[in-house]
C-alpha positions as CSV (number, residue, x, y, z in Angstrom):
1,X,-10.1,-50.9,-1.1
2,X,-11.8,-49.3,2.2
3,X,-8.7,-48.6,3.2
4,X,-8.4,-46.4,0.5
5,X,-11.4,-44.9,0.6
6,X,-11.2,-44.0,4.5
7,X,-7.3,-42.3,3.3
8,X,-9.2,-40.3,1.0
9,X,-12.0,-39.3,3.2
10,X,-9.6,-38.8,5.8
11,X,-7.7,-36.1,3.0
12,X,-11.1,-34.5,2.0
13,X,-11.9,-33.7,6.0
14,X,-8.3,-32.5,6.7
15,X,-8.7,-29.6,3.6
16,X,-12.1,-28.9,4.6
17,X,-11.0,-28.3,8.7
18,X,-7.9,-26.2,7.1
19,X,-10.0,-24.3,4.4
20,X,-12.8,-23.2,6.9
21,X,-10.1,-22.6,9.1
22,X,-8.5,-20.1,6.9
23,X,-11.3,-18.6,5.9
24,X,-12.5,-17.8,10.1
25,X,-9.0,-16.1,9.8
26,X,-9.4,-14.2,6.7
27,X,-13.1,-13.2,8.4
28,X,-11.0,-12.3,12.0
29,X,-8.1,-10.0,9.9
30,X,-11.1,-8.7,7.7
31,X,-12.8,-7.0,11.1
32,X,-9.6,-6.1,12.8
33,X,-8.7,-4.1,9.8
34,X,-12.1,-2.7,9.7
35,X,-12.3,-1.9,13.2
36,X,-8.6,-0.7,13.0
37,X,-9.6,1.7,10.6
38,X,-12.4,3.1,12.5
39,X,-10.3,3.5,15.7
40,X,-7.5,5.3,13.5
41,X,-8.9,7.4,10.8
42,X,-6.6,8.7,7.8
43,X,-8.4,11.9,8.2
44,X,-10.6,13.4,11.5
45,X,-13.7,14.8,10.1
46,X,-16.4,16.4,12.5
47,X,-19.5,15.1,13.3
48,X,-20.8,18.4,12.4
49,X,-19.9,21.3,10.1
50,X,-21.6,24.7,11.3
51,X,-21.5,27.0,8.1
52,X,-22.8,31.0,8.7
53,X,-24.0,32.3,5.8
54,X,-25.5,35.3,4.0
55,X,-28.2,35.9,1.4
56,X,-25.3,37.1,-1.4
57,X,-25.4,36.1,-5.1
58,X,-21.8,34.3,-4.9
59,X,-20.3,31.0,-5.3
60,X,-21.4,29.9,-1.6
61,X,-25.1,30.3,-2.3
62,X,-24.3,28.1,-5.3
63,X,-22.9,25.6,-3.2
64,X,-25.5,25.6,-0.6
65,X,-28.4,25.2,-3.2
66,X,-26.5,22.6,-5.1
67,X,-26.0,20.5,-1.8
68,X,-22.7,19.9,-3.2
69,X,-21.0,20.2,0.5
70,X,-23.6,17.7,1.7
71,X,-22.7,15.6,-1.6
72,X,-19.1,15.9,-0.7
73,X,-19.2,14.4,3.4
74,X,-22.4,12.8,3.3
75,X,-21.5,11.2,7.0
76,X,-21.1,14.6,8.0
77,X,-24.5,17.1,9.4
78,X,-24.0,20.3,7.3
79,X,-25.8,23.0,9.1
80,X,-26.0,26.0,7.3
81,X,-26.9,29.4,9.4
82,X,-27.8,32.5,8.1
83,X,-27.4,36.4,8.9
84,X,-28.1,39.6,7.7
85,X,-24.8,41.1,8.1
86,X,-21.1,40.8,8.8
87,X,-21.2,42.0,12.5
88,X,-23.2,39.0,13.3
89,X,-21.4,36.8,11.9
90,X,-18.5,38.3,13.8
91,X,-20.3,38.0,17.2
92,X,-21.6,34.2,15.7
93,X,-17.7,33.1,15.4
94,X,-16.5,35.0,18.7
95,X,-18.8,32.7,20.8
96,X,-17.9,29.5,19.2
97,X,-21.0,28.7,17.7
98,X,-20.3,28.2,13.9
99,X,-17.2,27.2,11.8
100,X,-17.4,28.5,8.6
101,X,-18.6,32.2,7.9
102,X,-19.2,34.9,5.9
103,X,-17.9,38.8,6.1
104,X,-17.2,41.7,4.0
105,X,-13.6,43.2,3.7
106,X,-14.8,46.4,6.9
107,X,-16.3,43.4,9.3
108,X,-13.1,41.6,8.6
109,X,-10.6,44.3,9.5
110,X,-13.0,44.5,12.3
111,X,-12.7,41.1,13.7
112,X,-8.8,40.9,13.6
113,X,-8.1,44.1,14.7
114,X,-10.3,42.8,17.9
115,X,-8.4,39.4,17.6
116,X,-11.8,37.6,17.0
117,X,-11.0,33.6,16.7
118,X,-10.8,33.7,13.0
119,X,-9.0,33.2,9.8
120,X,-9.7,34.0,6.2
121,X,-9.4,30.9,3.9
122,X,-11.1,32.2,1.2
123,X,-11.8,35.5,-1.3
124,X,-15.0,34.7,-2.4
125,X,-15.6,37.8,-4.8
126,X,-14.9,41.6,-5.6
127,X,-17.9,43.5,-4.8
128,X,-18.9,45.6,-7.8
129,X,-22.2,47.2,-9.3
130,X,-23.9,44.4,-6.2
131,X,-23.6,47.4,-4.0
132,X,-24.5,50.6,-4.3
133,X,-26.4,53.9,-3.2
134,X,-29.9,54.1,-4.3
135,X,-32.2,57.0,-3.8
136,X,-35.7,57.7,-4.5
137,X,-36.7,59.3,-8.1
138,X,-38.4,61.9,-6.2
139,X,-36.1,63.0,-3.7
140,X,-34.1,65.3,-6.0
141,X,-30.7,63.9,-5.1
142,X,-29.1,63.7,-8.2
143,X,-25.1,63.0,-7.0
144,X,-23.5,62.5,-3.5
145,X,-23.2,66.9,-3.2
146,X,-27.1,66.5,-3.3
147,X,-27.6,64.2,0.0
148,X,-27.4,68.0,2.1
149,X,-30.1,67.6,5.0
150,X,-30.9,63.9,3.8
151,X,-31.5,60.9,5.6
152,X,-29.7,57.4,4.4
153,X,-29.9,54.2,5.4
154,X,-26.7,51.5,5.5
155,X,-25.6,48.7,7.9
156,X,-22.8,50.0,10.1
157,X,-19.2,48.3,9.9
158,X,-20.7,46.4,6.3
159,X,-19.1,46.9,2.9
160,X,-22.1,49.7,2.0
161,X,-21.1,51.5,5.1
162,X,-17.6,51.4,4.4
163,X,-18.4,52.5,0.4
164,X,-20.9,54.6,1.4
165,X,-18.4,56.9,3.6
166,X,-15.6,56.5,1.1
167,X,-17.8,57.5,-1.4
168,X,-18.8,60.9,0.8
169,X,-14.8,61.2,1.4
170,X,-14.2,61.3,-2.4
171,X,-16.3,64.0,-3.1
172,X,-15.0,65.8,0.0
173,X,-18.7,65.6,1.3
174,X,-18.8,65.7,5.3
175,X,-21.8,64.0,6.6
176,X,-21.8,66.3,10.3
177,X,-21.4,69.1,8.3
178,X,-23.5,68.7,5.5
179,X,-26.2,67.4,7.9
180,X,-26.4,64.1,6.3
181,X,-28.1,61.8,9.3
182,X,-27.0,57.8,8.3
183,X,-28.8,55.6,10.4
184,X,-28.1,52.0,10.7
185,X,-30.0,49.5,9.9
186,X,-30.6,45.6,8.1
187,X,-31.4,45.1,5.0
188,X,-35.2,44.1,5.4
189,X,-35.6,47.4,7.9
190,X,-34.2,49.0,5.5
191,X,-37.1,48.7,2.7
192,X,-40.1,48.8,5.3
193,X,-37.9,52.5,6.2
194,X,-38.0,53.3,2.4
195,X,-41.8,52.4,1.8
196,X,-42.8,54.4,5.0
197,X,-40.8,57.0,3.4
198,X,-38.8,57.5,6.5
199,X,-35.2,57.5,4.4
200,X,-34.4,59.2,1.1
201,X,-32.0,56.3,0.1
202,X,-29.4,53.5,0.7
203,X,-26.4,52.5,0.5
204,X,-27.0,48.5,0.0
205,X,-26.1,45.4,-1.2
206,X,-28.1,42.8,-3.5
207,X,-30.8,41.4,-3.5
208,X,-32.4,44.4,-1.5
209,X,-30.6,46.8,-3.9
210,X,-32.7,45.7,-6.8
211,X,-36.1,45.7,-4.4
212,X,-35.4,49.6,-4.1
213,X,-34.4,49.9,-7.7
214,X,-38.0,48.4,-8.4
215,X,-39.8,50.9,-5.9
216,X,-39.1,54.1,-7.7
217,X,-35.4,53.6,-6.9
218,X,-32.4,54.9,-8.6
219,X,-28.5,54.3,-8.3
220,X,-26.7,57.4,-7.8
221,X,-23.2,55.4,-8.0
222,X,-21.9,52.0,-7.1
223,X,-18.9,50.0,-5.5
224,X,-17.6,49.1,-8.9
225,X,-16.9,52.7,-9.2
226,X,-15.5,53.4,-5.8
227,X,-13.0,50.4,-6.7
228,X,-11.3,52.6,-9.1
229,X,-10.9,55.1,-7.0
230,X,-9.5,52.9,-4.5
231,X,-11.9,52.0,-2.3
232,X,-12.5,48.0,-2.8
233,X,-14.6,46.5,-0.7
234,X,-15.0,41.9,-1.2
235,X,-16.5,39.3,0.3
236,X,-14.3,36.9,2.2
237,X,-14.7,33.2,3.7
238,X,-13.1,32.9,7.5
239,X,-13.2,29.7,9.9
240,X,-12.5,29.1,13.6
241,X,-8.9,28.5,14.3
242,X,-9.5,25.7,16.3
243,X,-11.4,24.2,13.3
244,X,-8.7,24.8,11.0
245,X,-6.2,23.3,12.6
246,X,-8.0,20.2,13.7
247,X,-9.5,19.3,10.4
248,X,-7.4,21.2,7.6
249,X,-8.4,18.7,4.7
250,X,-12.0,19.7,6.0
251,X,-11.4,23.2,5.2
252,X,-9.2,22.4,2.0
253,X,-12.7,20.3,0.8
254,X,-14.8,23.1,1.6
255,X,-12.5,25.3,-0.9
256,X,-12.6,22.9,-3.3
257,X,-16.3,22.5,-3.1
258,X,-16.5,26.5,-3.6
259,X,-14.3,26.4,-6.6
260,X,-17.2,23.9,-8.0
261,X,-19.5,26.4,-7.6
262,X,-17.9,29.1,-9.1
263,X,-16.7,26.7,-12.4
264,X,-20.8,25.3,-12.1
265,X,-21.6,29.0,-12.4
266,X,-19.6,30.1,-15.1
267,X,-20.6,26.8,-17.4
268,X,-24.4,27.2,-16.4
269,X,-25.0,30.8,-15.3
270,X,-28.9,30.3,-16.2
271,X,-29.3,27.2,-14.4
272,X,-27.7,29.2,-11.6
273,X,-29.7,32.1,-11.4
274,X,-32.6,29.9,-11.4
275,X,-31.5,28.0,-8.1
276,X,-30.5,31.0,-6.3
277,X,-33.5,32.7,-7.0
278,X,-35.7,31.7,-4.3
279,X,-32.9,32.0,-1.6
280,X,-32.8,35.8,-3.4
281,X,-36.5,36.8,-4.1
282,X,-36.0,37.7,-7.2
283,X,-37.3,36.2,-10.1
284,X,-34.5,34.3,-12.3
285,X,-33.6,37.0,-14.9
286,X,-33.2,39.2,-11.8
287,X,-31.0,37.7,-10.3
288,X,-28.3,36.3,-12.8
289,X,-28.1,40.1,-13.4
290,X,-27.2,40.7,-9.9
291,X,-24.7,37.6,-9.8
292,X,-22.8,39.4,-13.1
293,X,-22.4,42.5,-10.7
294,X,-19.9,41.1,-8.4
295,X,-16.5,39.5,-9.6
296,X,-16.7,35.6,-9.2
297,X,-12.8,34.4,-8.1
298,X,-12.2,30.9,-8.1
299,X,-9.2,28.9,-6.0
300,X,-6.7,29.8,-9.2
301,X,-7.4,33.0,-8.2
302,X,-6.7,32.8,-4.6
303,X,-2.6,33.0,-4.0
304,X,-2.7,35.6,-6.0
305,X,-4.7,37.5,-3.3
306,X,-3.3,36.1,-0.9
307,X,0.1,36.5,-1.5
308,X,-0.6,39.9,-2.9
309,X,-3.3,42.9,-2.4
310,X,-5.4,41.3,0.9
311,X,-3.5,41.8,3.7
312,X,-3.0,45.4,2.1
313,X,-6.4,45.9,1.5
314,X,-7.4,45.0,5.1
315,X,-5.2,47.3,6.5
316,X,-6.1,50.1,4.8
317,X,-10.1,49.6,5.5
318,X,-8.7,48.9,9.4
319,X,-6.9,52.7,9.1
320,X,-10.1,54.3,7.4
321,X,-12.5,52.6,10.1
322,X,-10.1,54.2,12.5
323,X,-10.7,57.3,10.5
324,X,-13.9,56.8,11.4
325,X,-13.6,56.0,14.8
326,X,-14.8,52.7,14.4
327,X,-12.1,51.3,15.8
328,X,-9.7,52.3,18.5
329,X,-6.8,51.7,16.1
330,X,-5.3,49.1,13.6
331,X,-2.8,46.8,13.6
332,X,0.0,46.7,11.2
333,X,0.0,44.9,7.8
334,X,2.0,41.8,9.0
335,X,-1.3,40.8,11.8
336,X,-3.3,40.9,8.8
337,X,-1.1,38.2,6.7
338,X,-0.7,35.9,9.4
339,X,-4.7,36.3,9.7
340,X,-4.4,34.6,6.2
341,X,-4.4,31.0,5.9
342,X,-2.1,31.4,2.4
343,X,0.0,28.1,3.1
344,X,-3.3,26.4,1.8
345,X,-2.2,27.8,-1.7
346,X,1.2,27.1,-2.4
């Protein structure tokens, strides 16, 4: 009989030695894999995403004040970076010190006709009423012949300044001739000019358009009517090269992310107005009308763009800023389509 119980005992130590055996290798496999996945990512993220923003009533801002980029890579640090205008986000991206940005369609042509490090991923809208040229009640100017011996206010190589001399070209108004002066400056200059009284108008974009509008301010006309006559002016999303092509899922989630926002908007365009309305300074009602002034596109909208009217559109506000003398000259259609990143929308 003890000889069978010490067999059995004997059987019941053997399993246990095997099974805590097995299970220090399961542990040992468990960390190598673990480890191994660590070492060898599926997909390189950053430890950082640097995003350069402006102050416009589109589907980025919606983003931003939704978090929903932060919600998305919560291991990553979103920095987000803002600016007043297109140009400095073009300097911002030349020297390396953001990834993501935002520019109208003039500071684009601008950038790759000086071969900044960019490329455009995204078309975030079609600029409409959101822009326009807004004169003071008293100042008699009643239509662009009117600005004669004026004094107007835009950013230079923005998508007012580009509309605002498009519009002048239209109606066959010469600024030197006419003695029209155009000074450039930023938007918050801009209304400490027009409460000074120092300028007569501006050609400007939301939400400064609307602080004029409220301080005896008039719109004389507006970019959704310089469209039809074929001068379209958009905003546009661009990243670093080097970005792109080190972390193109990155850049692929950040589009997605965007096409949130716009879909968020559209479902909840109260709710919307009401988050951006702070970043705006404008009080909620305010600003939902501002954000129905520009056309929202989402990414179904994209190849269409892309594969289409973009690259065209470039090149023809790259050959009016020549025009202009801008820009020394402008590159052919074809530098602005491989400028595109349109292989992220087949």
């Amino acid at each position: 009989m003890k000889t069978l119980i010490r067999k059995k005992l004997w059987l019941i130590t053997t399993l246990l030695v095997l099974l805590a055996t097995a299970a220090c290798s399961n542990q040992n496999n468990a960390a190598e894999t673990v480890n191994s996945t660590q070492a060898n990512p599926s997909e390189k993220v950053p430890e950082k995403i640097v995003l350069g923003y402006q102050v416009s009533p589109n589907g980025e801002l919606v983003a931003k004040a939704l978090g929903l980029l932060e919600k998305k890579y919560p291991d990553i640090k979103i920095e987000w970076v803002k600016f007043e205008a297109g140009r400095d986000v073009n300097n911002a991206i030349a020297s390396g010190s953001i990834d993501f940005g935002l520019v109208g369609t003039p500071p684009a042509a601008i950038g790759i006709a000086s071969k900044l490090p960019y490329k455009i991923y995204y078309l975030h809208d079609v600029i409409g009423e959101s822009e326009a040229l807004v004169v003071k009640k008293d100042s008699g100017i009643t239509s662009l012949q009117d600005l004669k011996g004026k004094t107007i206010a835009t950013t230079f190589s923005s998508t007012s300044h580009f509309s605002l001399l498009g519009a002048l070209k239209s109606e066959g108004v010469d600024p030197a001739k006419e003695n029209i002066t155009i000074l450039d400056m930023q938007p918050p200059d801009i209304f400490a000019a027009w409460q000074r009284g120092d300028i007569d108008g501006a050609y400007i974009w939301q939400p400064m358009q609307s602080k004029l509008i409220a301080d005896n301010g008039e719109v004389i006309i507006h970019s959704g009517e310089l469209a039809e006559k074929g001068v379209i002016t958009a905003e546009l999303g661009i990243v670093h090269p080097d970005f792109a092509e080190q972390y193109p899922d990155i850049v692929k989630g950040y589009i997605s992310v965007l096409d949130e926002a716009v879909t968020y908007y559209h479902h909840n365009p109260e709710k919307s107005a009401e988050l951006l309305s702070k970043e705006l300074g404008l009080s909620p009602e305010e600003s939902l009308k501002t954000m129905k002034q520009i056309v929202w596109l989402d990414a179904s909208k994209q190849k269409e763009y892309f594969d289409g009217a973009l690259a065209e559109t470039l090149k023809n506000t790259a050959d009016f800023l020549v025009d202009q003398k801008s820009i020394t000259n402008a590159p052919d259609q074809a530098t602005f389509k491989k400028a595109l990143l349109s292989d992220f929308y087949e």
